[in-house]
VEXZARO-123106 format. One record per residue (C-alpha): residue in three letters; x, y, z. Coordinates in steps of 0.2 Angstrom, whole numbers, plus 2048, in hexadecimal, padded with zeros to 3 digits. Example, Ala and Ser with C-alpha at 12.3 -4.5 7.8 and 13.67 -1.06 7.14 Angstrom:
REM residues 2
ALA83E7EA827 SER8447FB824 
END
This chain:
REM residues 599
UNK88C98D7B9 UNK88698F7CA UNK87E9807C9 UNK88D9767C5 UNK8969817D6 UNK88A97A7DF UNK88C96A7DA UNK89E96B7DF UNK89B9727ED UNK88F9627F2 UNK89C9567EC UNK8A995F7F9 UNK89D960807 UNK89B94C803 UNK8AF949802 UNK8AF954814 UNK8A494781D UNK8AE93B816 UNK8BD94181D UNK8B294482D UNK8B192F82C UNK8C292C82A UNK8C9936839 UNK8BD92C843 UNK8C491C83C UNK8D4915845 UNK8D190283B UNK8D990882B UNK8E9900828 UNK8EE90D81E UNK8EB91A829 UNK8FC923833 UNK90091C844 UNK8F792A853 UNK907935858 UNK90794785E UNK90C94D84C UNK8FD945845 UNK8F294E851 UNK8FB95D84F UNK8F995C83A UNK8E495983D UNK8E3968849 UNK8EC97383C UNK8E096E830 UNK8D196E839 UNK8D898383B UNK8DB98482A UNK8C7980822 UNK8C098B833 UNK8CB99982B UNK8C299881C UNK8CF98E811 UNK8C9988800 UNK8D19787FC UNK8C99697FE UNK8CA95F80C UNK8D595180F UNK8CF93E80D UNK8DA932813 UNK8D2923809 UNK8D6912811 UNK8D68FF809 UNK8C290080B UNK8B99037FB UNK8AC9117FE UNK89E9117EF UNK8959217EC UNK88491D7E5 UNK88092C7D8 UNK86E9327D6 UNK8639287CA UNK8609337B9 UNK86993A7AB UNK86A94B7B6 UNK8729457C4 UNK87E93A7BB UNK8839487B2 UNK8889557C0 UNK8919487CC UNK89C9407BC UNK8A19537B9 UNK8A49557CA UNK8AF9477CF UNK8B99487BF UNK8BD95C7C2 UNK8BF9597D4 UNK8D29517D8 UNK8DC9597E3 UNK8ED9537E9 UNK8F495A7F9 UNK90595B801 UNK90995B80F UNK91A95B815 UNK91E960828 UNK92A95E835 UNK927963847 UNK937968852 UNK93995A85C UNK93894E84B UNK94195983E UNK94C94D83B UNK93E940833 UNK93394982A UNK925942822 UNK91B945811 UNK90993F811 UNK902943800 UNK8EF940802 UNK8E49407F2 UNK8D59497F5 UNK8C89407EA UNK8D49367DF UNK8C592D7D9 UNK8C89237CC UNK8B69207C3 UNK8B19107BC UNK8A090D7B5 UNK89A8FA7BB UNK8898FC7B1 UNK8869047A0 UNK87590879E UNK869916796 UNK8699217A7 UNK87A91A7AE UNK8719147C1 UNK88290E7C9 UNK8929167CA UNK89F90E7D7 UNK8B09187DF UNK8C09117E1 UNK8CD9187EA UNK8DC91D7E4 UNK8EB9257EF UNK8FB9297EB UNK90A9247F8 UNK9169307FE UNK9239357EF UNK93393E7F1 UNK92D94E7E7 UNK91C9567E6 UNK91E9567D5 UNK91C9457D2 UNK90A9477DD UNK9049537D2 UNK90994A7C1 UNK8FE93C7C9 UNK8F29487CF UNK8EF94D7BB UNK8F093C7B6 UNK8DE9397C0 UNK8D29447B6 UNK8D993D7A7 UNK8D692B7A7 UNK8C59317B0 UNK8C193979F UNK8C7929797 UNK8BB91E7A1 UNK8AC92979B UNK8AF929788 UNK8A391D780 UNK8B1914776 UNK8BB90F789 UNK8AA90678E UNK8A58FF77D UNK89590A77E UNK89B90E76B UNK89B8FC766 UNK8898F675F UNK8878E5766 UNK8838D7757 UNK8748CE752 UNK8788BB759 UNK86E8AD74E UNK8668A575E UNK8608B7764 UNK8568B9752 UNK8438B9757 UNK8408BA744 UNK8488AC73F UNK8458A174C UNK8328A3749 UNK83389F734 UNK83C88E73D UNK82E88B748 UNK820892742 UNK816887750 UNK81F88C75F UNK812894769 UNK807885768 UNK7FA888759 UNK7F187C751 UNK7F6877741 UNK7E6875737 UNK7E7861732 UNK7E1859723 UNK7D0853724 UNK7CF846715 UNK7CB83571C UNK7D582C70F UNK7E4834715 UNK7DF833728 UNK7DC820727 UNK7EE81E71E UNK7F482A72C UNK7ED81D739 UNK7F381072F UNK80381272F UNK80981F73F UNK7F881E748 UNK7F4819759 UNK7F380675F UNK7F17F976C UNK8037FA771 UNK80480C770 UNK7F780D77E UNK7FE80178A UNK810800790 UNK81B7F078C UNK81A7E4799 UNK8297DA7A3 UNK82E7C97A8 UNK8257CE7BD UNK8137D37B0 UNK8167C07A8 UNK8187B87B8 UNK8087BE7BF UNK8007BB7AF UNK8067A87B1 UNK8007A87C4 UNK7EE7AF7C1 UNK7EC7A27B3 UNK7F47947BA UNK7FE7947C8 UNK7F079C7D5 UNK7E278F7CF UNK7EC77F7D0 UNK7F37827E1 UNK7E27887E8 UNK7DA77A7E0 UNK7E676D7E6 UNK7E47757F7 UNK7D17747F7 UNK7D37637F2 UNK7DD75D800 UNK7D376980E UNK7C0760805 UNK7CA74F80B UNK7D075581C UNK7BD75A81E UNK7B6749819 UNK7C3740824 UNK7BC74A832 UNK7AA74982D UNK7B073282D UNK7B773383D UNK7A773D844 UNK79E72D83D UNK7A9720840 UNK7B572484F UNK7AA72B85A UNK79F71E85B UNK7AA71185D UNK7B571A86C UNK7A371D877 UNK79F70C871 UNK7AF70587A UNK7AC711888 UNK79C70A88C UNK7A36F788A UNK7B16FC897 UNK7A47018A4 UNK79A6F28A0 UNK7A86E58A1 UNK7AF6EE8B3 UNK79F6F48B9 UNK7A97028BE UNK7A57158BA UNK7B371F8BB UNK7B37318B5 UNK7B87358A4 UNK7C673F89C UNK7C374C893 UNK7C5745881 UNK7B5739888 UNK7AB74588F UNK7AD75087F UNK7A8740872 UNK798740880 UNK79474E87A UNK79574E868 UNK78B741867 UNK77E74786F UNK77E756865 UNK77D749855 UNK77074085B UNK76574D85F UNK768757850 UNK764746845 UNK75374684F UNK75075784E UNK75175883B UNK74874583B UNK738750841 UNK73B75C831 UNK72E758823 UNK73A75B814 UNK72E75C806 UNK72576B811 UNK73377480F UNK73576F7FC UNK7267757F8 UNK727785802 UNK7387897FA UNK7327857E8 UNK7217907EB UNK72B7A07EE UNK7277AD7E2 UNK72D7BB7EA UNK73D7B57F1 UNK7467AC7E3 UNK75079C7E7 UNK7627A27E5 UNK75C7AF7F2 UNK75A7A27FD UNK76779A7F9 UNK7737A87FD UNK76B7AD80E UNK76C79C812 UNK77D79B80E UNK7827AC819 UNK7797A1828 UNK784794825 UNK79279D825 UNK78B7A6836 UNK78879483E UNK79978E83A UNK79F79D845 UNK79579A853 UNK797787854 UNK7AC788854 UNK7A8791864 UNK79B78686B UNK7A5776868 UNK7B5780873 UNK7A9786880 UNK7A2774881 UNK7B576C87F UNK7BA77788F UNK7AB77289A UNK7B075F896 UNK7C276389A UNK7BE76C8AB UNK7B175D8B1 UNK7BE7538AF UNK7CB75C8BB UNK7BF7608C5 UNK7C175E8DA UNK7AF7568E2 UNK7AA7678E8 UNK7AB76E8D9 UNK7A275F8CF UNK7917668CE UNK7977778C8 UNK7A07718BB UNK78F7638B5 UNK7857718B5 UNK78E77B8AA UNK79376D89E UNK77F76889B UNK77D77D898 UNK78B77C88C UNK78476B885 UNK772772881 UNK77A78187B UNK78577886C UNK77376D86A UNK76977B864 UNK77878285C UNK77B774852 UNK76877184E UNK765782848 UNK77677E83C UNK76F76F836 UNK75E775833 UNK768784828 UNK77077881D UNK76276C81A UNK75877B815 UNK76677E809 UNK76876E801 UNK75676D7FF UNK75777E7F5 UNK7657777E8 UNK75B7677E5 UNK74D7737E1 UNK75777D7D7 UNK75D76C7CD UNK74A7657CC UNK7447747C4 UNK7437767B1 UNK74578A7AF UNK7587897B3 UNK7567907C4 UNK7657857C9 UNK76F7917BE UNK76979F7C3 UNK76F79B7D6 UNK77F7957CF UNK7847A77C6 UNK77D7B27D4 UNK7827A77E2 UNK7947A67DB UNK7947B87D4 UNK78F7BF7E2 UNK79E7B57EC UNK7AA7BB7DF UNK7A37CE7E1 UNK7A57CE7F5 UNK7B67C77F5 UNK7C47CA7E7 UNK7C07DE7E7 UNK7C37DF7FB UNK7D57E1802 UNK7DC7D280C UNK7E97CB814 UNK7F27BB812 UNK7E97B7822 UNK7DA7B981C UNK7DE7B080C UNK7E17A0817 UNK7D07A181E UNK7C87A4810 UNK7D0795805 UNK7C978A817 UNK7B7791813 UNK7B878D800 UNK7BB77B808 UNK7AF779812 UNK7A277F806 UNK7A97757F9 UNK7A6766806 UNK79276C80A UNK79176E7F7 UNK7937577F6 UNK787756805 UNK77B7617FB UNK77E7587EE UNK77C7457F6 UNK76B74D7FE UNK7667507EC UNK76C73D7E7 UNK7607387F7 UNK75273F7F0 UNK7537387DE UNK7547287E6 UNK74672A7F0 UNK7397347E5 UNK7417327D2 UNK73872C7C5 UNK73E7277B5 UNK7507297AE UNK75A7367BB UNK76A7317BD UNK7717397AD UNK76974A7B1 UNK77074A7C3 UNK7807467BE UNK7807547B1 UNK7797647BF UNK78675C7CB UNK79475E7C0 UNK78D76F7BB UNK78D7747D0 UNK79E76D7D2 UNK7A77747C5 UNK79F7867C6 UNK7A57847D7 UNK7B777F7D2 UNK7B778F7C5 UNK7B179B7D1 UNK7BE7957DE UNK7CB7997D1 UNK7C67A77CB UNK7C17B07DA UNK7D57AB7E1 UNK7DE7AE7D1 UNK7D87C27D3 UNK7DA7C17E6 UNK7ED7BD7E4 UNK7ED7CB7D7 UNK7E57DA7DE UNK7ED7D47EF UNK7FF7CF7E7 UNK7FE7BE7F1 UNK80A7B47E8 UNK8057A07E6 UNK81179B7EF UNK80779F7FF UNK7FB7927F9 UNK8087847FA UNK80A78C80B UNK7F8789811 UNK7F9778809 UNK80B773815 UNK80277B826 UNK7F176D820 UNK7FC76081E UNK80376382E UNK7F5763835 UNK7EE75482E UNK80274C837 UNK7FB753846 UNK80B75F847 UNK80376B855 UNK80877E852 UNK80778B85D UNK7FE795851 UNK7ED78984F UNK7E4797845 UNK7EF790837 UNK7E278183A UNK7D277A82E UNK7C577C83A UNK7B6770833 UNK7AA76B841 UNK79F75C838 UNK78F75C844 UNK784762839 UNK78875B827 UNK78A74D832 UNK77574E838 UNK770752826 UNK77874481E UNK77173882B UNK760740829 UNK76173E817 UNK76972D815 UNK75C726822 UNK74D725816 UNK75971D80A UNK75C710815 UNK74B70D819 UNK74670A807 UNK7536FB809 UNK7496F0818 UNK7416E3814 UNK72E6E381B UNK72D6D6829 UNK72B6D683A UNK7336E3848 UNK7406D884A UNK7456D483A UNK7446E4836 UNK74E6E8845 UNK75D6DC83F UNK75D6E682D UNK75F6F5835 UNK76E6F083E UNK7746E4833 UNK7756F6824 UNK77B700834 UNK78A6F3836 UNK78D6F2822 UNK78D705820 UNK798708831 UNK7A76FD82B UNK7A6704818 UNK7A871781F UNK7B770E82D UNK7BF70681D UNK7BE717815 UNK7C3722822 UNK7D3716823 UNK7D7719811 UNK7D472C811 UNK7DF72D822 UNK7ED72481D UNK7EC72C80A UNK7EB73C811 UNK7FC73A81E UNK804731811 UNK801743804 UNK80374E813 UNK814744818 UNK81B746808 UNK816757803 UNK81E75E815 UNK82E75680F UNK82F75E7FE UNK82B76F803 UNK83876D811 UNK845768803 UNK8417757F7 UNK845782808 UNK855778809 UNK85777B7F6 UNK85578F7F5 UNK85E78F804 
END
């Protein structure tokens, strides 16, 4: 008992700060508008508690819900539900003061008037919430205090178990029972079923639901059978066909280093003979000039060159095998090629500024056309040399009888297809390698007429047959490689083939001589030194074909094959030319109706 008095006591002491809020408050909406009555009423009660009055005090509860957390525990609960159910007091108070007797005013206030409602039901009952509750003015205190007894009552009646369904036993539902769901699935948390291990039964398993092909790999599309088509077919014969035509643009440049060049210093130097006049040459001149003489000395050069010296060094290696050779010979080659597109634009720019020159200048600009000149002679020597070595090298590799010839041809064009298709490129890059598959494929026939020189000259017995056989071996491990090594550079770099027909429209327009401004798009083949290793190879031919006689005679044959072999090689640059613009006219027209077609 006095533990419940004090409880009561603590719940007043709470409702009187409370009420301390509340007079603070003037935002309530419910609260009475600030007259002197009202003032007078709060000072009467403030005088009334210091007398020592026991009623509660007043709350004047506005539209603002005040919650009251309850102590967490059985305990606690306990005491404060007692407490706020026992505790309702309803006060009324009716005054008038003299000078507003005639509007008197009755302001019932419920002192607790807590209506409980329990938000949570749980074991300890953690949260309890407080509504406020007031009761407006009535006509008759009686009707307060009829409402004032109505409180604890349906307080009581929110705390019976039946109001709350705390009485009700909630029921079992069929998704919520564990029991049954695990005699469902029995394999739920992942153990492993013990299988069957008879091998009868696990081949009909596989036989029948096991694991295949298809299984492993996902179904292709129409994009997978297309690339497909273009690394079998589409790829090869467009890079082909482009080789093709680029191998014919190189041999119509190597004809006109033969055939036009000659002929345009040869009506040079019957000009300045017929005028006796020596006028200074253009550029186009003084570039031919210089050209030749870079041919000439290289065929001299190579002329002092004792070919089966080098033979039989090459073939006595047993340290160094041949396709070694072969392949650093091949890197030089590539090196020289290089190096001699700049010497030949160095040398071209020297002619052009002689040309133009003033008189003061003359001598600076001789000078440093000779420099250049010498420069592109040793250049070009060293070239020439390079690729004789390497021709020498194949015909030993196709003399031999141990199939060292192929032995160079799968590590020579493994080794191409190894440093190439796994490496990242550009379409770019593409174009300038398809040109350098040309022009090997153009020093490839030039090794090749090499080797035919040298049966001619040194073979005994039947020959023909075998030669024909290792050059068709060459050439078409050649044509294979080319493809392959393309087919899985457009793949791996998803080139489609149409960029091939591409390449093949800016050689075609370059063989019409329609200038671009973008000239990297250009086959750059500079014929100097296949040029020096033919003529160095052919010469002994020749030689074979003299009659013996006197110096003059002999003299007569010389020019008399010289003659012969200029106009064949005019007749056939002619036919290649004009077959080649022809093709290239043509092939420029369709391409620009097909663009007019998918446009």
């Amino acid at each position: 008992m006095p533990l419940r008095s004090a409880n009561r006591q603590l719940s007043f002491d709470l409702l009187g700060e409370d009420l301390a809020a509340d007079d603070v408050d003037d935002l309530s909406p419910r609260s009475l508008p600030e007259t002197t009555s009202d003032g007078q009423r709060r000072r009467k009660r403030r005088s009334k508690r210091k007398r020592g009055l026991r009623s509660p005090p007043i709350v004047e509860e506005g539209p603002l819900r005040r919650d009251a957390a309850v102590v967490e525990g059985a305990g606690g609960a306990g005491f404060a539900a007692a407490d706020l159910m026992s505790v309702s007091v309803v006060e009324t108070v009716c005054e008038s003061s003299e000078a507003e007797r005639s509007a008197a005013s009755c302001v019932t206030y419920v002192g607790v008037g807590v209506e409980l409602r329990q938000r949570s039901v749980s074991g300890s009952g953690r949260l309890v919430s407080r509504e406020d509750a007031t009761s407006s003015c009535g006509s008759s205190a009686r009707e307060s205090a009829a409402a004032a007894a109505a409180v604890p009552e349906a307080t009581s009646a929110a705390w019976r178990p039946e109001a709350n369904g705390g009485g009700k036993k909630l029921e079992k539902e069929d998704s919520l029972d564990w029991e049954r769901y695990m005699k469902e699935n029995g394999n739920v948390l992942g153990e492993v079923v013990r299988l069957d291990n008879s091998p009868f039964r696990y081949f009909l398993g596989e036989l029948y639901g096991g694991n295949s092909l298809r299984g492993t790999i996902s179904a292709g599309n129409d994009k997978k059978r297309q690339r497909v088509y273009n690394t079998m077919f589409h790829v090869p014969w467009r890079c082909e066909r482009l080789i093709v035509a680029g191998f014919f643009v190189c041999l119509d440049s190597f004809l006109s280093l033969l055939t036009i060049m000659p002929a345009r210093i040869a009506i040079t130097i019957w000009r300045v003979l017929k005028t006796r006049q020596f006028l200074r040459p253009n550029a186009a001149d003084l570039s031919d000039y210089g050209c030749f003489v870079v041919l000439a000395l290289g065929v001299a050069s190579l002329q002092m060159i004792d070919i089966s010296l080098i033979y039989h060094v090459i073939r006595g290696q047993g340290t160094i095998k041949l396709y070694v050779v072969y392949n650093v010979l091949e890197i030089f080659d590539k090196l020289c090629q290089s190096f001699g597109e700049d010497v030949l634009q160095v040398l071209f720019n020297s002619a052009e500024g002689l040309s133009t020159c003033s008189t003061d200048s003359a001598t600076f600009e001789l000078m440093r056309f000779i420099l250049d000149e010498a420069i592109a002679v040793v250049a070009f020597v060293v070239h020439s040399f390079v690729l004789l070595a390497q021709a020498i090298t194949l015909s030993t590799c196709i003399i031999a009888h141990n199939n060292a010839l192929l032995a160079l041809l799968v590590s020579n064009n493994f080794a191409e297809i190894k440093s190439n298709v796994f490496k990242r490129v550009s379409k770019e890059n593409l174009h300038n390698l398809v040109y350098y598959d040309i022009i090997e494929r153009f020093h490839i026939t030039a090794f090749l007429l090499f080797v035919l020189a040298q049966n001619i000259l040194e073979a005994e017995g039947p020959w023909f047959d075998s030669f024909l056989v290792n050059a068709l071996l060459v050439f078409m491990c050649e044509v294979l490689i080319d493809a392959i090594k393309h087919s899985f550079l457009a793949k791996f770099n998803e080139i489609k083939p149409v960029a091939y027909s591409e390449f093949l429209e800016d050689l075609c327009k370059q063989i019409l001589n329609d200038k671009t401004d973008d000239r990297q798009k250009d086959l750059t083949f500079i014929p100097l030194a296949p040029a020096c290793v033919v003529i160095r190879v052919l010469t002994p031919v020749y030689a074979t074909l003299l009659p013996a006689g006197p110096f003059i005679w002999r003299v007569f044959w010389i020019l008399l094959w010289s003659v012969l072999t200029y106009f064949m090689l005019a007749v056939f640059k002619i036919l290649v030319g004009l077959v080649l613009r022809c093709l290239a006219s043509w092939y420029v027209n369709l391409r620009l109706k097909n663009k007019q077609h998918v446009d």
